[in-house]
TILOLUM-226453 format. One record per residue: x, y, z of N, C-alpha, C in turn. Coordinates in steps of 0.2 Angstrom, whole numbers, padded with zeros to 4 digits, always signed. Atoms other than C-alpha are relative to their C-alpha. Layout:
XYZXYZXYZ;...
//
This chain:
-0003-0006-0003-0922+0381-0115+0003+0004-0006;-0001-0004+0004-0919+0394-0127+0006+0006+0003;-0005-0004-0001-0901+0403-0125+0001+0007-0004;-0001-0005+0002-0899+0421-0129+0005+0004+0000;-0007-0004-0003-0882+0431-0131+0000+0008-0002;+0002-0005+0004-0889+0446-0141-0006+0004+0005;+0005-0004-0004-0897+0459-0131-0003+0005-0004;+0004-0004+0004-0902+0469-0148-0005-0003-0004;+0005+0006+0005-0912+0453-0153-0004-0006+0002;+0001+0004-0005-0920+0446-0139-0008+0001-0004;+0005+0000+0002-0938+0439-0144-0008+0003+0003;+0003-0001-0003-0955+0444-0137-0001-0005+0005;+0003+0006-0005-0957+0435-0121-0008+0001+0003;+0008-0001-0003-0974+0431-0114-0001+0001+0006;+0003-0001-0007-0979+0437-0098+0007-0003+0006;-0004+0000-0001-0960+0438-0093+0002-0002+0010;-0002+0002-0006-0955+0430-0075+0009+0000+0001;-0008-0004+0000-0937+0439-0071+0002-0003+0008;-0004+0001-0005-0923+0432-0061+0006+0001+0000;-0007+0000+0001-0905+0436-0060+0005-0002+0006;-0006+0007-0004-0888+0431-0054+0007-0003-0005;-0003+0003+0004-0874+0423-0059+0002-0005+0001;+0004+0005+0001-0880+0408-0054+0008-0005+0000;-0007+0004+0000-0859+0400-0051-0002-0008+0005;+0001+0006-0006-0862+0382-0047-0004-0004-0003;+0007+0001+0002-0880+0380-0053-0002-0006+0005;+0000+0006-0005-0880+0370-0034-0007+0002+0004;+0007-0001-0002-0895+0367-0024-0001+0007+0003;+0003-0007-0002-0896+0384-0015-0005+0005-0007;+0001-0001+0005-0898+0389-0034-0008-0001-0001;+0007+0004+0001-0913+0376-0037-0004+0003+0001;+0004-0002-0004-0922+0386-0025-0004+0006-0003;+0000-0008+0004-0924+0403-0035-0002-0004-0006;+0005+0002+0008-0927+0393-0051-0006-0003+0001;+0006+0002+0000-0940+0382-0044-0009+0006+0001;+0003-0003-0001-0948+0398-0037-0003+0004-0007;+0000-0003+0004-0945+0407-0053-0006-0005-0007;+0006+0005+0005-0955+0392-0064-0007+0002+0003;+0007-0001-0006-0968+0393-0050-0004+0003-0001;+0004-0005+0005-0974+0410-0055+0000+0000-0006;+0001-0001+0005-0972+0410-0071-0006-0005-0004;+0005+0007-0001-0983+0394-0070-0009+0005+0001;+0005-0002-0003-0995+0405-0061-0002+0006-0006;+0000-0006+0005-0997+0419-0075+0001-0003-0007;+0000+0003+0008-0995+0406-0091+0004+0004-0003;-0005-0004+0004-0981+0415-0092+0007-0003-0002;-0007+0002-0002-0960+0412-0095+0003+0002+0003;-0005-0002-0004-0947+0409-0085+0005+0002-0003;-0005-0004+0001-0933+0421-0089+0008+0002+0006;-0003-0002-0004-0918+0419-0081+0006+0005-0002;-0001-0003+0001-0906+0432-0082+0007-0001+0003;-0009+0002-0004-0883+0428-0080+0002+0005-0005;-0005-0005+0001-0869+0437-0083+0006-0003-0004;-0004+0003+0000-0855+0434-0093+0003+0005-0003;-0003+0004-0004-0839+0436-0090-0004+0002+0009;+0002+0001-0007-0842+0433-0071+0001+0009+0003;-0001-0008+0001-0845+0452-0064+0006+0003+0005;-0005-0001-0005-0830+0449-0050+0005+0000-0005;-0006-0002+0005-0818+0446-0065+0002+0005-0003;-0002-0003+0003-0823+0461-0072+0002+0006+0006;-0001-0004-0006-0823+0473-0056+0004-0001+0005;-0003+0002-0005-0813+0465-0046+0008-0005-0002;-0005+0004+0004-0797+0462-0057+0006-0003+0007;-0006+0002-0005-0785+0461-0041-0001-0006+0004;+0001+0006-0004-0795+0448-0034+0001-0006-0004;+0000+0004+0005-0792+0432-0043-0006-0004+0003;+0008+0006-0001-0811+0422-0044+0001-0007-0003;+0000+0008+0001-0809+0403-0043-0008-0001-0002;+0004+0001+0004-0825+0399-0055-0002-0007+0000;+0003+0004+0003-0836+0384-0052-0001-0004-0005;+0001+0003+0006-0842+0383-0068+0002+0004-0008;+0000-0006+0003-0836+0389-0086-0007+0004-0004;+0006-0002+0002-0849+0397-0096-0004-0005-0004;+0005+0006+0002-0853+0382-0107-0001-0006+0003;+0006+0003-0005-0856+0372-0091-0004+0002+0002;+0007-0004-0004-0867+0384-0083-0006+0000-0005;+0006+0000+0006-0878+0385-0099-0002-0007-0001;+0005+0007+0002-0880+0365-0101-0002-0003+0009;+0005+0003-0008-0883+0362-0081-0007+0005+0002;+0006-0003+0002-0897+0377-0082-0003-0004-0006;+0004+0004+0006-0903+0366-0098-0004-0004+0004;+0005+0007-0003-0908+0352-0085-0008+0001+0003;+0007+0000-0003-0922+0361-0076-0005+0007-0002;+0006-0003+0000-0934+0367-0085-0002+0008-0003;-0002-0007+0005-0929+0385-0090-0003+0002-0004;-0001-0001+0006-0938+0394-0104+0006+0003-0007;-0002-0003+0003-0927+0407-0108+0008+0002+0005;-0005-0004-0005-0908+0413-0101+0003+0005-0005;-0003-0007+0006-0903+0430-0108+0008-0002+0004;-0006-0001-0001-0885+0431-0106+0004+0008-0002;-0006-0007-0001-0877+0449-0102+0007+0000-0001;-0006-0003-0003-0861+0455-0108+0002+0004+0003;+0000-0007-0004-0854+0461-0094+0004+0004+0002;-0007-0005-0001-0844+0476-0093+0001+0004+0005;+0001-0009-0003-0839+0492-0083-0007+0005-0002;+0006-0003+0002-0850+0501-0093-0008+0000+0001;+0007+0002-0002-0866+0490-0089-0001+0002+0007;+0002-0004-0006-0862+0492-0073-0003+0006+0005;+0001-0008-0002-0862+0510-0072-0008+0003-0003;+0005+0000+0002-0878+0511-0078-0002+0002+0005;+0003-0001-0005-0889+0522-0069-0008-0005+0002;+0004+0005-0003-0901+0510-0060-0008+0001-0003;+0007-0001+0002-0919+0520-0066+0001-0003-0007;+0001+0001+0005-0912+0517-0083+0001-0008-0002;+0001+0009-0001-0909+0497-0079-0007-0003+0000;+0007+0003-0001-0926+0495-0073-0006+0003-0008;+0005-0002+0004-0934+0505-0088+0004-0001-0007;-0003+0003+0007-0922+0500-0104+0000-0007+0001;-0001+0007+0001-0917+0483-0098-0005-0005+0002;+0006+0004-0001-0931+0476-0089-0007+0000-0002;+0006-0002+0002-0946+0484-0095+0000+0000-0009;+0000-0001+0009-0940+0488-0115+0002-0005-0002;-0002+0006+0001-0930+0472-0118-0002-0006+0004;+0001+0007-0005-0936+0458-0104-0008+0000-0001;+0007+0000+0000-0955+0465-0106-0004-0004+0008;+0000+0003-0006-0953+0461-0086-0010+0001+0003;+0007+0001-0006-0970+0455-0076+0000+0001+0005;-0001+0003-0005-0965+0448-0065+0009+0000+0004;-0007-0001-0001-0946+0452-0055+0001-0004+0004;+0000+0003-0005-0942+0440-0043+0011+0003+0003;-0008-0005-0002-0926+0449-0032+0002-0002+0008;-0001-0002-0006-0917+0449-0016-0002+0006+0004;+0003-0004-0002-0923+0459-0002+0007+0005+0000;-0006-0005+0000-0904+0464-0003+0006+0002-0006;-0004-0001+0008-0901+0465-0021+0002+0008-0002;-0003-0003+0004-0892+0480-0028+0005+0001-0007;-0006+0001+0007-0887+0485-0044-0003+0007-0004;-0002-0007+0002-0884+0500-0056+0005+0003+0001;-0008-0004+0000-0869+0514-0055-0004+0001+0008;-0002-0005-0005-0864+0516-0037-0006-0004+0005;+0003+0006-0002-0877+0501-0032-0006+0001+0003;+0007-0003-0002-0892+0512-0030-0006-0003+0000;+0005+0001+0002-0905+0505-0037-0001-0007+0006;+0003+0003-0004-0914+0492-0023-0006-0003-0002;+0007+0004+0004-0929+0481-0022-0007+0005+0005;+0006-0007+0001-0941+0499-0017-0002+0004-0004;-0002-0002+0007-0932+0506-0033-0007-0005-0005;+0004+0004+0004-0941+0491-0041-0009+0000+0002;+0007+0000-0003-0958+0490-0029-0002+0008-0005;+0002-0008+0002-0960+0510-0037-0001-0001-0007;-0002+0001+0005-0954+0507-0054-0005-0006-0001;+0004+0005+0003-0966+0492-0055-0008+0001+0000;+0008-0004-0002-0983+0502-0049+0000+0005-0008;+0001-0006+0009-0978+0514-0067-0001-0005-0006;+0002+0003+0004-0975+0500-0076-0002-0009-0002;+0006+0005-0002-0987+0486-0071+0004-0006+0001;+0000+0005-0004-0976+0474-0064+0001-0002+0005;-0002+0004-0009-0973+0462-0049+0005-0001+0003;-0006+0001-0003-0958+0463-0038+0000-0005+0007;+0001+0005-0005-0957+0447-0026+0007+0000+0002;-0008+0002-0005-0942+0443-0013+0001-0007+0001;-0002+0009+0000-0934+0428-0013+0002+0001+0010;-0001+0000-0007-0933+0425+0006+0007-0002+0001;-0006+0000-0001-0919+0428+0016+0006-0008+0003;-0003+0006-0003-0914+0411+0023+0002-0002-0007;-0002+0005+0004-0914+0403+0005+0008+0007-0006;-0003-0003+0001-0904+0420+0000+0008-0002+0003;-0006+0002-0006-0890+0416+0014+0000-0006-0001;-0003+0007+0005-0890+0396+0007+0002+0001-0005;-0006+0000+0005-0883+0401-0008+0006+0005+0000;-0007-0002-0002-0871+0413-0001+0004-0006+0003;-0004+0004-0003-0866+0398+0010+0002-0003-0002;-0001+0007+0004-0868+0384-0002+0008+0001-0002;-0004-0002+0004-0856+0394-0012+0008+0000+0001;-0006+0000-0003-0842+0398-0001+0001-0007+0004;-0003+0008-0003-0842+0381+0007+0003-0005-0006;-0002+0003+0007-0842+0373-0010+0008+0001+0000;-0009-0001+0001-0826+0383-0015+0005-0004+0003;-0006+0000-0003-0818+0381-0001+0000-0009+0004;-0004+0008-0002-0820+0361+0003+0002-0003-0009;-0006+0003+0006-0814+0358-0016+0007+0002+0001;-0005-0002-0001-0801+0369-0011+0005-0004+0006;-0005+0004-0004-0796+0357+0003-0001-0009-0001;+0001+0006+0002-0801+0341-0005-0004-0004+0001;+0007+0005-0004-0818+0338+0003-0004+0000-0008;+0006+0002+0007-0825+0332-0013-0007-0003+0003;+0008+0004-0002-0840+0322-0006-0004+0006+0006;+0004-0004+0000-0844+0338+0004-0003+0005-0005;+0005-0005+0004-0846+0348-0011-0005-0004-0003;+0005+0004+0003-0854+0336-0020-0005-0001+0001;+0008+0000-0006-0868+0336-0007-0003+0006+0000;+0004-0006-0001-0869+0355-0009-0001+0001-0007;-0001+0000+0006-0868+0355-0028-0006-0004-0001;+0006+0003+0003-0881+0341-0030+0003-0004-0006;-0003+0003+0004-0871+0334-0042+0009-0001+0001;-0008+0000-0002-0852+0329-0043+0004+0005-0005;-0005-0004+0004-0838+0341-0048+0000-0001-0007;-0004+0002+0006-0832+0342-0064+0003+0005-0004;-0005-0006+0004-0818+0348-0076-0002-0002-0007;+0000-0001+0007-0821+0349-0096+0006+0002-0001;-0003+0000+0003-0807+0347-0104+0004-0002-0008;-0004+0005+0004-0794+0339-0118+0006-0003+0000;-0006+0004-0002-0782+0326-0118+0006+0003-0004;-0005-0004+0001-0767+0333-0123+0007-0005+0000;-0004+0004+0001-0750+0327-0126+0009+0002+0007;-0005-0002-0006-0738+0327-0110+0008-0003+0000;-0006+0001+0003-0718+0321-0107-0001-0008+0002;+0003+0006+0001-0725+0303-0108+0005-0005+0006;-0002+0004-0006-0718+0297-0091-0002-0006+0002;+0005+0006-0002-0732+0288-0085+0002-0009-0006;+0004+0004+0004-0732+0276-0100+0007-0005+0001;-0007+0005+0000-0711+0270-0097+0000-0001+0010;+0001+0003-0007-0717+0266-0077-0008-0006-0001;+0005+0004+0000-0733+0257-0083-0007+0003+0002;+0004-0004-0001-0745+0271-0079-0002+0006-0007;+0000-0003+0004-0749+0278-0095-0007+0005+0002;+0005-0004-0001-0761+0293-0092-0002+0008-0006;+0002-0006+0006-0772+0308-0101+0001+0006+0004;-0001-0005-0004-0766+0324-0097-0006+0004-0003;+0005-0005+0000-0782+0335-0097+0002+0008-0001;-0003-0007+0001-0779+0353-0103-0007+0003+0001;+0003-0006-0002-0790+0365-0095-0003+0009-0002;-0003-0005+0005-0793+0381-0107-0002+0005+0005;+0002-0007-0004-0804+0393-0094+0005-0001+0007;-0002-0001-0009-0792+0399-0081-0003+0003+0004;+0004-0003-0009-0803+0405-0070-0005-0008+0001;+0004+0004-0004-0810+0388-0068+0002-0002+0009;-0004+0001-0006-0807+0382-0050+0001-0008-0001;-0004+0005+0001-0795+0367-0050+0002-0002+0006;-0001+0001-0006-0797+0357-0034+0006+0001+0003;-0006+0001-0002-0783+0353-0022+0004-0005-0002;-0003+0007+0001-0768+0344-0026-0001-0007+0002;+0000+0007-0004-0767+0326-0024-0002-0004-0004;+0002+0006+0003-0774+0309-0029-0008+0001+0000;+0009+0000+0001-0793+0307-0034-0001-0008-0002;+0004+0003+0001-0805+0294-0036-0003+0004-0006;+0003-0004+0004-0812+0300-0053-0006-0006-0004;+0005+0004+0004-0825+0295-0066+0002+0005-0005;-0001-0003+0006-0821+0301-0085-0007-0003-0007;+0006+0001+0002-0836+0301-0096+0002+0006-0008;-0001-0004+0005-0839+0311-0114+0006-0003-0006;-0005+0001+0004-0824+0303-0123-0001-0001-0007;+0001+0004+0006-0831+0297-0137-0005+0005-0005;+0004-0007+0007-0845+0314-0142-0002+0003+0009;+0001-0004-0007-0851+0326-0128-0007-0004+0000;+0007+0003-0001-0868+0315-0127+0002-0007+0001;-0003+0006-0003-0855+0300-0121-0001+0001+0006;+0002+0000-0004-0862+0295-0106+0003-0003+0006;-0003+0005-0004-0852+0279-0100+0005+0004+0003;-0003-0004-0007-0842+0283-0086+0005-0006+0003;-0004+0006-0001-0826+0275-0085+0006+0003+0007;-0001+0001-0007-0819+0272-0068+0009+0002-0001;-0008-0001-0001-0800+0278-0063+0002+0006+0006;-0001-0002-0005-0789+0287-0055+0004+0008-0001;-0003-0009+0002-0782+0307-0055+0006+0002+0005;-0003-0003-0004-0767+0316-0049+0001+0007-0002;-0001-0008+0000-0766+0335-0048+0004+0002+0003;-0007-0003-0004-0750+0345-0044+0004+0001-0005;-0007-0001+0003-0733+0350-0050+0004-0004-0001;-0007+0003+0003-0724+0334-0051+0006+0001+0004;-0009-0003-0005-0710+0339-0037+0002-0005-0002;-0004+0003+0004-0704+0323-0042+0004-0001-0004;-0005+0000+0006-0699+0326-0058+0001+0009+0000;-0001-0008+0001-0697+0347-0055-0002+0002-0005;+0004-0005+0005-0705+0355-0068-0006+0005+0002;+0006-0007-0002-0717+0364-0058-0003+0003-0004;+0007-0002+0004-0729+0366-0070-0008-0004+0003;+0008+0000+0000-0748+0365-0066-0001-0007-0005;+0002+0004+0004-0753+0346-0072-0005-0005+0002;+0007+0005-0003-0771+0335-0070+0001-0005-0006;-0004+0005+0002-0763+0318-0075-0007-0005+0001;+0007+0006-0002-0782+0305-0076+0005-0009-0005;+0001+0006+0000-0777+0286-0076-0005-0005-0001;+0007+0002-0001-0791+0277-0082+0002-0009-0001;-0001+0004-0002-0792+0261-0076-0003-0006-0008;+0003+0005+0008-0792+0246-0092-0001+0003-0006;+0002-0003+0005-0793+0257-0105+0006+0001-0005;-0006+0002+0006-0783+0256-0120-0001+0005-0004;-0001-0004+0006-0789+0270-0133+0006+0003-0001;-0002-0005+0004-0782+0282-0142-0003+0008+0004;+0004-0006-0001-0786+0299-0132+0003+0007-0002;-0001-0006+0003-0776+0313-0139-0005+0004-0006;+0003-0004+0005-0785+0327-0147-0009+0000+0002;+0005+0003+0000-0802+0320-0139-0002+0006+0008;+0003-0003-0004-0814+0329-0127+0001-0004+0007;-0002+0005-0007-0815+0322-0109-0004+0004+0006;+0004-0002-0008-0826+0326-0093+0004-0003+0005;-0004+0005-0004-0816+0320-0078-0008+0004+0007;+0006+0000-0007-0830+0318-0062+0006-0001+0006;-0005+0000-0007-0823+0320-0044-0006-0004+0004;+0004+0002-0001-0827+0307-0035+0003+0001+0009;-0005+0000-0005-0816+0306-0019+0008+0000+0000;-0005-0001+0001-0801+0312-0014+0006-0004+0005;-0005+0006-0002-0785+0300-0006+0003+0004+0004;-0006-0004-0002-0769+0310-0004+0003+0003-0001;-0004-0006+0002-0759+0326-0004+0005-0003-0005;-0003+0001+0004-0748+0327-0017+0009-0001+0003;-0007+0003-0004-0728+0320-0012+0004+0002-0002;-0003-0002+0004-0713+0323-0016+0005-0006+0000;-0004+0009-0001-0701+0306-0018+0006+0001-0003;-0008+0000+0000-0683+0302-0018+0002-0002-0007;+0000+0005+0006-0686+0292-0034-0003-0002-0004;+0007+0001+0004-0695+0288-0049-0004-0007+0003;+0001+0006-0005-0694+0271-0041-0005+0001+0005;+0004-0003-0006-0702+0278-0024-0009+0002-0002;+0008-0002+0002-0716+0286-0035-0003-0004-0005;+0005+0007+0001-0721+0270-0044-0002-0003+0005;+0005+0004-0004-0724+0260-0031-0007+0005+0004;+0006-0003+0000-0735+0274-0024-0005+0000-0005;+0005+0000+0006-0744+0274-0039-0003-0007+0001;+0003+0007+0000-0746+0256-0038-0005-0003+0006;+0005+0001-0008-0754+0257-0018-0004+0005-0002;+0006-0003+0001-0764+0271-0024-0005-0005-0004;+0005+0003+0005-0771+0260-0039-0004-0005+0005;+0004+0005-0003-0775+0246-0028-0006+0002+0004;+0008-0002-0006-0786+0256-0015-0005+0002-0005;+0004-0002+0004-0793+0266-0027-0005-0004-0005;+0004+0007+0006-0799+0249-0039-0005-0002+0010;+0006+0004-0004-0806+0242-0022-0005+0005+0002;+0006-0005-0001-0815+0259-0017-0004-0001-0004;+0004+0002+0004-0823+0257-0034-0003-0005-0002;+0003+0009+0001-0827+0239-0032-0005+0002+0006;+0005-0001-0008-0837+0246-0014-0005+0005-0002;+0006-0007+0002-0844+0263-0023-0002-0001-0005;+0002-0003+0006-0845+0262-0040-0007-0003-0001;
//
């Protein structure tokens, strides 16, 4: 899969098979639209060209809203690497693109840069200044110049709206193993271990504080996890070391700061300064708040135990 971030230097594609989107997630609803999208291109010995956005076009348009983000850009780029993809052009995307009048989307962007064939679109897709441009805009504009405007059917349209907002919103209450099922894959956060106020290590709990750099990523609900941490060693670290996650502020110890605390179960390195994938695997218990450090050791110590047997029952 060949990634493009240059739109003044995008290559000659063959018999161009267009998809767009911003594709947050890359979960099976997704699948659906890529697989269609190889299918034709398949059909015409042509490429699949898919077609995202970055940044996300709500964070640009919709500053008041704050968008919880699935994935950041450099996971959406390596979970599209998995299936098959020739090509994903990458839009920077601003107000300005936006505002683009729609004839002139369909005849600079998709015809003069994309060398589109084939356009594969919702029957309720809009886009251009003021959100004119439609998929009869395109059926028109593809009879001048000679290409194919397909509709991705409505039901599998409405699966990835739903996927999407179900997603969010069971990470957001801790249904890990729901999302995980709409996802097709298990959650995950990229980050790096970091250097924290080393509590855990004078209770017997030493753990890797993961720093987060995209804050627009979405950052489940607090509480304990079942995790899996993988990467540690290069990004093509695959082994998958088994433990345990807490997310929250710490009421605790008051500082109310935002901290994702991964205990990984028997492991000894050195992880400061070191990359880190943490996997979601199940989630336990809300986050507490405890009379005592005392109090929240031994909780740590009945979390550990369950969570080492779930992992002897699941892993």
């Amino acid at each position: 899969m060949e990634v493009h971030r240059n739109l003044n230097n995008l290559p000659v594609f063959n018999n161009a098979v267009i998809t767009t989107g911003t594709f947050d997630g890359v979960h099976k609803g997704h699948l659906k639209i890529i697989e269609q999208l190889k299918k034709e291109a398949e059909k015409i010995s042509g490429q699949s060209v898919l077609v995202t956005f970055h940044p996300h076009p709500r964070i640009v348009l919709q500053k008041e809203n704050v968008v919880k983000l699935l994935n950041t850009y450099d996971e959406k780029i390596e979970l599209l690497s998995r299936h098959g993809i020739d090509h994903v052009v990458v839009v920077p995307f601003t107000e300005q693109f936006s505002s683009m009048p729609p004839e002139e989307y369909i005849t600079d962007f998709l015809v003069k840069k994309l060398q589109a064939r084939c356009i594969i679109t919702g029957y309720d897709h809009h886009f251009g200044k003021d959100r004119k441009g439609d998929f009869h805009m395109l059926e028109k504009y593809g009879k001048e110049f000679n290409f194919k405007v397909i509709e991705i059917p409505e039901y599998v349209l409405k699966e990835v709206t739903v996927s999407s907002t179900l997603i969010r919103r069971a990470l957001f209450n801790g249904e890990v193993e729901a999302a995980n099922q709409n996802l097709g894959y298990e959650y995950f956060l990229n980050g790096q271990v970091v250097h924290g106020n080393k509590i855990g290590r004078t209770i017997g709990y030493p753990t890797a504080n993961v720093h987060v750099e995209d804050g627009n990523k979405l950052i489940p609900r607090y509480g304990v996890y079942a995790i899996g941490a993988t990467k540690i060693d290069s990004e093509t670290d695959t082994k998958v070391y088994p433990g345990m996650m807490s997310i929250g502020i710490r009421p605790t110890l008051t500082d109310n700061r935002e901290v994702i605390e991964a205990n990984l179960f028997d492991f000894h390195k050195n992880l400061y300064g070191r990359p880190i994938q943490i996997r979601f695997k199940k989630y336990f218990r809300p986050e507490i708040k405890f009379e005592s450090l005392e109090a929240l050791t031994a909780k740590i110590k009945e979390d550990e135990k369950i969570i080492r047997q779930w992992w002897n029952e699941n892993g």
